[in-house]
py3Dmol code that shows the C-alpha trace and the ligand (Angstrom):
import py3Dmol

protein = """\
ATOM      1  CA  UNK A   1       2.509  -7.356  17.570  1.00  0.00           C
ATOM      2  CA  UNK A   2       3.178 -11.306  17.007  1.00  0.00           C
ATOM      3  CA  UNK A   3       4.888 -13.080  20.143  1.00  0.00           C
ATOM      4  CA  UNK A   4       6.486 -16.515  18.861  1.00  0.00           C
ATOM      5  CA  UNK A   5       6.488 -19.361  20.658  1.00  0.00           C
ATOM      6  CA  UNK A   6      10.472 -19.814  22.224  1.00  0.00           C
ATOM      7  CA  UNK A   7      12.493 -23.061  20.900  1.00  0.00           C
ATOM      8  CA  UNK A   8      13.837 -24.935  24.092  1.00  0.00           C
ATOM      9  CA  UNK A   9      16.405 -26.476  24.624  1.00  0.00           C
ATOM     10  CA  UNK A  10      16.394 -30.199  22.525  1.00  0.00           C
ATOM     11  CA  UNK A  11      15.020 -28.608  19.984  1.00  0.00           C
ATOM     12  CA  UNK A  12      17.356 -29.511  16.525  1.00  0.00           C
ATOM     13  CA  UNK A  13      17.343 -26.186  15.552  1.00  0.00           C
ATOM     14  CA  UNK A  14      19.201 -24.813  18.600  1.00  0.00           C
ATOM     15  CA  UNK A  15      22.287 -27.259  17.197  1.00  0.00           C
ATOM     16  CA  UNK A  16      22.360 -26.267  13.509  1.00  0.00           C
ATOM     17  CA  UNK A  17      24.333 -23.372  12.201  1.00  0.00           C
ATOM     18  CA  UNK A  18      22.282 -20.735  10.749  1.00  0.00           C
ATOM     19  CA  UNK A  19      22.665 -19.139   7.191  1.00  0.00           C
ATOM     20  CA  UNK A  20      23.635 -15.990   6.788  1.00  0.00           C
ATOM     21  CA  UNK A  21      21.377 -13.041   5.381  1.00  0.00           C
ATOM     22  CA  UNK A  22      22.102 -11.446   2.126  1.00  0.00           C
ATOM     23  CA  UNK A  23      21.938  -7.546   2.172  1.00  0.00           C
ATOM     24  CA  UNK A  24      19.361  -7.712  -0.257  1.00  0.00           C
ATOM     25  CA  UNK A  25      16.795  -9.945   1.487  1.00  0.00           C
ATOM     26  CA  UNK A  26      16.661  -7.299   4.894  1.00  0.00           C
ATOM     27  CA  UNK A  27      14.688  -5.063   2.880  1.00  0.00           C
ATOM     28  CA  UNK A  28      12.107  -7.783   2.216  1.00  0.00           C
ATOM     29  CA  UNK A  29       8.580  -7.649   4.061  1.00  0.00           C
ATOM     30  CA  UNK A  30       9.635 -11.279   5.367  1.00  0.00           C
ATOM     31  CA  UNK A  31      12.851 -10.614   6.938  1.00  0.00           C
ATOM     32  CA  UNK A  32      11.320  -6.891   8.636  1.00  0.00           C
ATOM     33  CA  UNK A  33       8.325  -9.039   9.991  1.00  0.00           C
ATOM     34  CA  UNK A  34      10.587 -11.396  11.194  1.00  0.00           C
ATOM     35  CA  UNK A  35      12.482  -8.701  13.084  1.00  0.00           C
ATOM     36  CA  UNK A  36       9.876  -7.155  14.633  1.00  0.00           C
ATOM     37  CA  UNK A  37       8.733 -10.766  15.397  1.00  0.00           C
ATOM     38  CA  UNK A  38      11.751 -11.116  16.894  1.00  0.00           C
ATOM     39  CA  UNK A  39      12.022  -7.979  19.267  1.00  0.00           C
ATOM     40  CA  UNK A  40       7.926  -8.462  20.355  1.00  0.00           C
ATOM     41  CA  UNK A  41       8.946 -12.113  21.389  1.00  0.00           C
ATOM     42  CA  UNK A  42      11.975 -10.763  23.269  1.00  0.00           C
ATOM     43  CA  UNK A  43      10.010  -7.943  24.762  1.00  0.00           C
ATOM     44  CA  UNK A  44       7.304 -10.469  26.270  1.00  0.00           C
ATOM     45  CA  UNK A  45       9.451 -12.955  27.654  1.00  0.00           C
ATOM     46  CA  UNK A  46      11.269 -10.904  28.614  1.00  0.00           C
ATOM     47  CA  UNK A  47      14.705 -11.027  27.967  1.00  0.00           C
ATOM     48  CA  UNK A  48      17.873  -9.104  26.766  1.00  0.00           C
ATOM     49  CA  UNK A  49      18.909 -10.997  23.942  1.00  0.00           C
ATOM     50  CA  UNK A  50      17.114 -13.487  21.139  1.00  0.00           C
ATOM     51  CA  UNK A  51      18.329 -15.112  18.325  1.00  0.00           C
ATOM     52  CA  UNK A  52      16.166 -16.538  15.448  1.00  0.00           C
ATOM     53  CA  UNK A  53      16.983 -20.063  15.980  1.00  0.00           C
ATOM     54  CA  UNK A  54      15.246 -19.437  19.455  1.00  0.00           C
ATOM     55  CA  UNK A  55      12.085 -19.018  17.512  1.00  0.00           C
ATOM     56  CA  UNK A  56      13.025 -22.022  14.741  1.00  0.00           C
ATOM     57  CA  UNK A  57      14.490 -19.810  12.146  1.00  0.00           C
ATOM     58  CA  UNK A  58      17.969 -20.751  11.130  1.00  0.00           C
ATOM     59  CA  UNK A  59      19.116 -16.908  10.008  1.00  0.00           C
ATOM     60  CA  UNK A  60      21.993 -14.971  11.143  1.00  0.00           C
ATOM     61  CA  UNK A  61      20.076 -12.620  13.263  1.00  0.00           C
ATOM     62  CA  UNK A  62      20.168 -11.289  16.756  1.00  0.00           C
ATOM     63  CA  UNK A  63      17.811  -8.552  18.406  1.00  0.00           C
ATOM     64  CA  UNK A  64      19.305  -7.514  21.910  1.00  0.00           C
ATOM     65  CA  UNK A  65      17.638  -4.569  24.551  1.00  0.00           C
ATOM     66  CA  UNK A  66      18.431  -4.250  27.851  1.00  0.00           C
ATOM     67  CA  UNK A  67      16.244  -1.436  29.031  1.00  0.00           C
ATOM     68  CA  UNK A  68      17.178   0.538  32.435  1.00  0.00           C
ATOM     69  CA  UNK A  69      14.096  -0.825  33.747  1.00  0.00           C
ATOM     70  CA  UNK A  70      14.833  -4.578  34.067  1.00  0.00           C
ATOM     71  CA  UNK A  71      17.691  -3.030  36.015  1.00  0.00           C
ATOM     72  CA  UNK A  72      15.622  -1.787  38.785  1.00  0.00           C
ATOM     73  CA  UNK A  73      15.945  -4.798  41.093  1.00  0.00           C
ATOM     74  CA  UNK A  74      19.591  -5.193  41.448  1.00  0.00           C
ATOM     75  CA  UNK A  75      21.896  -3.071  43.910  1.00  0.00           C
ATOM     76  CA  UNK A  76      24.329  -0.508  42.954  1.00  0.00           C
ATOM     77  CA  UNK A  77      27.075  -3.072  43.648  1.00  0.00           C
ATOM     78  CA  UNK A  78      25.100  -5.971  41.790  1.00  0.00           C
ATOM     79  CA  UNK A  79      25.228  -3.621  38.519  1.00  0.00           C
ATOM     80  CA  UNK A  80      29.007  -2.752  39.413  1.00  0.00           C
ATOM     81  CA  UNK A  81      30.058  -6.615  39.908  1.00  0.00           C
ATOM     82  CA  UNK A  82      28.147  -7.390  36.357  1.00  0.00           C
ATOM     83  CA  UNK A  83      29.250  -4.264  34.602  1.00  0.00           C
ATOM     84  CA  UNK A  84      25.918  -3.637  33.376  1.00  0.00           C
ATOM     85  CA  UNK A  85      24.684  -0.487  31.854  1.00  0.00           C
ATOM     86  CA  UNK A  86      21.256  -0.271  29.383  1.00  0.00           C
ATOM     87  CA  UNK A  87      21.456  -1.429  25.561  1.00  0.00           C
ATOM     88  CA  UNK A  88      18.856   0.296  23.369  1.00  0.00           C
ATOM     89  CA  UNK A  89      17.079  -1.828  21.001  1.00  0.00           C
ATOM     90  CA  UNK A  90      19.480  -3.117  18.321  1.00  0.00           C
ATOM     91  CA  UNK A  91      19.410  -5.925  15.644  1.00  0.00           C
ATOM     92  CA  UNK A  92      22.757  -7.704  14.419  1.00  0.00           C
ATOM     93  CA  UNK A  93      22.867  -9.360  11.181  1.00  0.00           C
ATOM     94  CA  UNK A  94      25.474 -11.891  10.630  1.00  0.00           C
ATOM     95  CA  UNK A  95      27.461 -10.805  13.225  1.00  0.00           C
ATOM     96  CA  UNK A  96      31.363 -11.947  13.627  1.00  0.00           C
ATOM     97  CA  UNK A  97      32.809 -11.429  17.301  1.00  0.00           C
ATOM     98  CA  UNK A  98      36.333 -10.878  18.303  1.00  0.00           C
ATOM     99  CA  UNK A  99      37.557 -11.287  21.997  1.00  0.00           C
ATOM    100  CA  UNK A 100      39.421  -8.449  22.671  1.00  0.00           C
ATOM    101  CA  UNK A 101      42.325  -9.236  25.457  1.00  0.00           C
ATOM    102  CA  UNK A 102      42.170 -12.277  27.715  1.00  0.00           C
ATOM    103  CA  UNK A 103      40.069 -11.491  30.964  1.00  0.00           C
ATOM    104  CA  UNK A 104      36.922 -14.118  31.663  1.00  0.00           C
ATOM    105  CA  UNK A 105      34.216 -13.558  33.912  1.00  0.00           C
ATOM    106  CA  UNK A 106      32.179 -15.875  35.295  1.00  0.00           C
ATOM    107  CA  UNK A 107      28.369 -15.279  36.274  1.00  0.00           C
ATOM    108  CA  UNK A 108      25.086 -16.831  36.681  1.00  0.00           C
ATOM    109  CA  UNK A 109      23.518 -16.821  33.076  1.00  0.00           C
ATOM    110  CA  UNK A 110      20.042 -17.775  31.621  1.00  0.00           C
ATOM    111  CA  UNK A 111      18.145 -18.477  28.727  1.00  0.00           C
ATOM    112  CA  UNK A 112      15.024 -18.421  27.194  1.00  0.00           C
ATOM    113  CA  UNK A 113      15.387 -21.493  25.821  1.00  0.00           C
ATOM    114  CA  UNK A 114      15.707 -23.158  28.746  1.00  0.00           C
ATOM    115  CA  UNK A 115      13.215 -22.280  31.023  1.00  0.00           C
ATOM    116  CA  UNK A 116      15.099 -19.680  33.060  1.00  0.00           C
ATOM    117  CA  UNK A 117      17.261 -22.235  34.034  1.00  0.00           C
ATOM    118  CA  UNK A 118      20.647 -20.262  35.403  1.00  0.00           C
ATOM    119  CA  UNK A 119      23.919 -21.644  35.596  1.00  0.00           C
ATOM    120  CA  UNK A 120      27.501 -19.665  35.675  1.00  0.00           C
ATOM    121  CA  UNK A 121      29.368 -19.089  32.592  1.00  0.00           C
ATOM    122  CA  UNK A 122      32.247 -17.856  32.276  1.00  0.00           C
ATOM    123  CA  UNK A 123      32.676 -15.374  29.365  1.00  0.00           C
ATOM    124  CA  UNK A 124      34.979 -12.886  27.817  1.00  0.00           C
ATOM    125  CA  UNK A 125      34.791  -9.540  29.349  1.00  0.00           C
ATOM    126  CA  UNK A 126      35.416  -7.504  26.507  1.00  0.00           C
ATOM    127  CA  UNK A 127      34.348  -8.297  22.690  1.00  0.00           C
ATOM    128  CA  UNK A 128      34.051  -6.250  19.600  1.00  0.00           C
ATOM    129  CA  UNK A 129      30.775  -6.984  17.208  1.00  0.00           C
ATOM    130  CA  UNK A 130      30.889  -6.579  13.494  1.00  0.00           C
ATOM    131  CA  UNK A 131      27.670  -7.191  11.760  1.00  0.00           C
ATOM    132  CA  UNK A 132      25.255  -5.851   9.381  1.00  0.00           C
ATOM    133  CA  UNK A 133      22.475  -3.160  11.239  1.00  0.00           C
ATOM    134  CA  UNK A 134      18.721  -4.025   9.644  1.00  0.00           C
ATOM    135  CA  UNK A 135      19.328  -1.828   7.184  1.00  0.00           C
ATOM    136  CA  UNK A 136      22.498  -3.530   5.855  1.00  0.00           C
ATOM    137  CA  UNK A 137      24.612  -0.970   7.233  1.00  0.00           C
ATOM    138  CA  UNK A 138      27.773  -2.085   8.783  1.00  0.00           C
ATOM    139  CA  UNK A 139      28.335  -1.841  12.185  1.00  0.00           C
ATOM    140  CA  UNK A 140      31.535  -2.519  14.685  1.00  0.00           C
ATOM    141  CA  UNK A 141      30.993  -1.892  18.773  1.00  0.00           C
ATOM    142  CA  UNK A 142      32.965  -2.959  21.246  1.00  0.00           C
ATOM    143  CA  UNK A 143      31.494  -4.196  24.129  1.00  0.00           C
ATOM    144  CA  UNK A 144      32.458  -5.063  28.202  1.00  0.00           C
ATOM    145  CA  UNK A 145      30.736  -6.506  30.879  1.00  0.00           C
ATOM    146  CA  UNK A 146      27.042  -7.680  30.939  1.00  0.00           C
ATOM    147  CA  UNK A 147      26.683  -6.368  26.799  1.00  0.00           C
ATOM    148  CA  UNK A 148      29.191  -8.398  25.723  1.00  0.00           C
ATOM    149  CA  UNK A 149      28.180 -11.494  27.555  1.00  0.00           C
ATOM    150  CA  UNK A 150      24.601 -10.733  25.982  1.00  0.00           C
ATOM    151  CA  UNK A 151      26.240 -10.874  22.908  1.00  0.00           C
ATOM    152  CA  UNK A 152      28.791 -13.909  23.208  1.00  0.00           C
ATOM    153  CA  UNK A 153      25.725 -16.157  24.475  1.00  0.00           C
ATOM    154  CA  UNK A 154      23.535 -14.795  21.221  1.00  0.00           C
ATOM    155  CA  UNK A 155      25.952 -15.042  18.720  1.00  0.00           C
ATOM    156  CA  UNK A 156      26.608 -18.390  20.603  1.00  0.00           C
ATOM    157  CA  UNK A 157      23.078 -19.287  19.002  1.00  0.00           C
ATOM    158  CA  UNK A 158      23.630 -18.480  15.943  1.00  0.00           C
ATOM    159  CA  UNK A 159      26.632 -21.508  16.158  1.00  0.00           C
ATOM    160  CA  UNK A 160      24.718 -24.468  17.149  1.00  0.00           C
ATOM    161  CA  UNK A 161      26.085 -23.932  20.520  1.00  0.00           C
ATOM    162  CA  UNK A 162      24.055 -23.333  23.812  1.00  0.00           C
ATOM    163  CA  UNK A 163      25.153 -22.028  27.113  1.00  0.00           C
ATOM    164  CA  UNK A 164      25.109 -25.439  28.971  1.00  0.00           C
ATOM    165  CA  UNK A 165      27.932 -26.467  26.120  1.00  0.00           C
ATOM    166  CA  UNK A 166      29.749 -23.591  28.291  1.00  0.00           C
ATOM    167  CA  UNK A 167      28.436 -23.638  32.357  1.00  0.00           C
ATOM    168  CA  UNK A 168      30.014 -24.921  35.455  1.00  0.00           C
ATOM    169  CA  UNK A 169      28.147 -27.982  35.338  1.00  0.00           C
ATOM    170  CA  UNK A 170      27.521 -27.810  39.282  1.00  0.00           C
ATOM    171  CA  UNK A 171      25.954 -24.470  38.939  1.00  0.00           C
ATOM    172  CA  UNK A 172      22.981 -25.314  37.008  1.00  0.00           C
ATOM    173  CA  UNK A 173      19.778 -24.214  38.840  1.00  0.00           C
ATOM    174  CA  UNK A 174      16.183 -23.969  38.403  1.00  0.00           C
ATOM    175  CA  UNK A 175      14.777 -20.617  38.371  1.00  0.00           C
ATOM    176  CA  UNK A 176      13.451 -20.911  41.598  1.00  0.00           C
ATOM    177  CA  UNK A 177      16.547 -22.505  43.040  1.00  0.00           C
ATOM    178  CA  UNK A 178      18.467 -19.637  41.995  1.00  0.00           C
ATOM    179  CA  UNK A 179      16.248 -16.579  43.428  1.00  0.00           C
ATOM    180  CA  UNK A 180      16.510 -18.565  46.620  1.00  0.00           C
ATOM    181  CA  UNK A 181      20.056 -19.531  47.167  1.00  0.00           C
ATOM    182  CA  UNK A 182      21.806 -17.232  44.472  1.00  0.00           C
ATOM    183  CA  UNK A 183      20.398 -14.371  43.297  1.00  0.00           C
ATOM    184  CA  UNK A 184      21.723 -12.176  45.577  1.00  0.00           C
ATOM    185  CA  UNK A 185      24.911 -13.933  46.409  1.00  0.00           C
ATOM    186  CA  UNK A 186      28.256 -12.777  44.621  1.00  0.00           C
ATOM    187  CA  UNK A 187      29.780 -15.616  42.324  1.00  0.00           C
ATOM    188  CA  UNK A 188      32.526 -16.280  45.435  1.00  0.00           C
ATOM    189  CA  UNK A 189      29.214 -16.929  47.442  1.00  0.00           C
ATOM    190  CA  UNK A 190      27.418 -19.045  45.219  1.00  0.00           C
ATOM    191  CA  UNK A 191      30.112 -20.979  44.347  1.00  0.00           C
ATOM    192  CA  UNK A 192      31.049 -21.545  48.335  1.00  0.00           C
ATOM    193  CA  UNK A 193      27.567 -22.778  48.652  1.00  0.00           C
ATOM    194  CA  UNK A 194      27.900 -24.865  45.579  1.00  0.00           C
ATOM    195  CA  UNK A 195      30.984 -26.128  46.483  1.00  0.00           C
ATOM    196  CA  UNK A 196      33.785 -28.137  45.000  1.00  0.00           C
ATOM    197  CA  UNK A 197      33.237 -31.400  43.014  1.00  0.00           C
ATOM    198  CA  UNK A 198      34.758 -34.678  44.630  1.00  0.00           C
ATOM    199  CA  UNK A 199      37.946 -35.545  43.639  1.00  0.00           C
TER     200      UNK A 199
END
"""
ligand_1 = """\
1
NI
Ni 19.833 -18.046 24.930
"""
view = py3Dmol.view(width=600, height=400)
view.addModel(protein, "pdb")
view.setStyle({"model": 0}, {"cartoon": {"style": "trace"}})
view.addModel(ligand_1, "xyz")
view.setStyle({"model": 1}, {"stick": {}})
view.zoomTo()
view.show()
């Protein structure tokens, strides 16, 4: 098990666009360790989604897991309102997203790369994925809700661009801050607390 140390936010290689992977090289004892680097780191943190950049590698490559287990503390409604649902394990090599239709959602959003700071987002509610698996098989999924957030802010990464490029700039919230005021608030609520900016 290796746990890397997470790139924040300032970092240069969080801006750059990262190279994409030749089928060839995921066989190689480099690109596996880095993998399993990868899903250790994520695993620890613990998140739901890492990119390489987020440990200073500038690859295409995305591991994402969202276990039932980090779903534990939210209410029935909570999971309803974010459309989430548990993601096995996965990895995503050189992935290419499509938004499918036109609906956004916006929700509180964090990163490992910035300190569990949280801020809303708004994001696509539906996407489809087509990448390369670790094996260099292709894959195409479609995704809605909280997975397809997961994977617009990861293949986000992969672009040079970070999720304060996208928030509601009045949103932004330490982590504290937000399990306070806003964890358990629906966006309407948060953003009535928040309130409007001055014209
Ligand atoms: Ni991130």
């Amino acid at each position: 098990m290796a746990v890397r140390e997470i790139v924040q936010v300032g970092d240069p290689v969080l801006r750059q666009e990262a190279r994409s992977l030749a089928r060839e090289e995921l066989a190689t004892d480099e690109i596996r360790q880095l993998i399993a680097d990868m899903r250790d780191t994520m695993r620890a943190a613990p998140g739901v989604g890492l990119a390489a950049p987020q440990i200073g590698v500038s690859l295409q490559l995305v591991v994402i897991e969202d276990p039932a287990e980090f779903h534990t503390g939210f209410t029935p409604e909570q999971l309803a309102a974010r459309e989430r649902a548990p993601v096995p394990f996965h990895v995503l090599v050189n992935p290419r997203l499509t938004i499918e239709g036109n609906e956004t959602v916006p929700h509180f959003e964090g990163c490992l790369s910035f300190s569990a700071f949280h801020m809303i987002v708004s994001r696509a509610r539906k996407v489809r994925v087509d990448a390369l698996d670790e094996t260099g098989a292709p894959i195409s999924r479609s995704a809605v809700g909280w997975y397809a957030r997961i994977l617009q802010h990861e293949v986000d990464h992969l672009r040079g661009v970070v999720c304060c490029d996208r928030m509601d700039p009045r949103t932004l919230s330490t982590p504290a801050n937000y399990s306070k005021h806003y964890a358990g608030k629906t966006i309407v609520e948060a953003k009535a607390i928040i309130g409007k900016a001055p014209r």
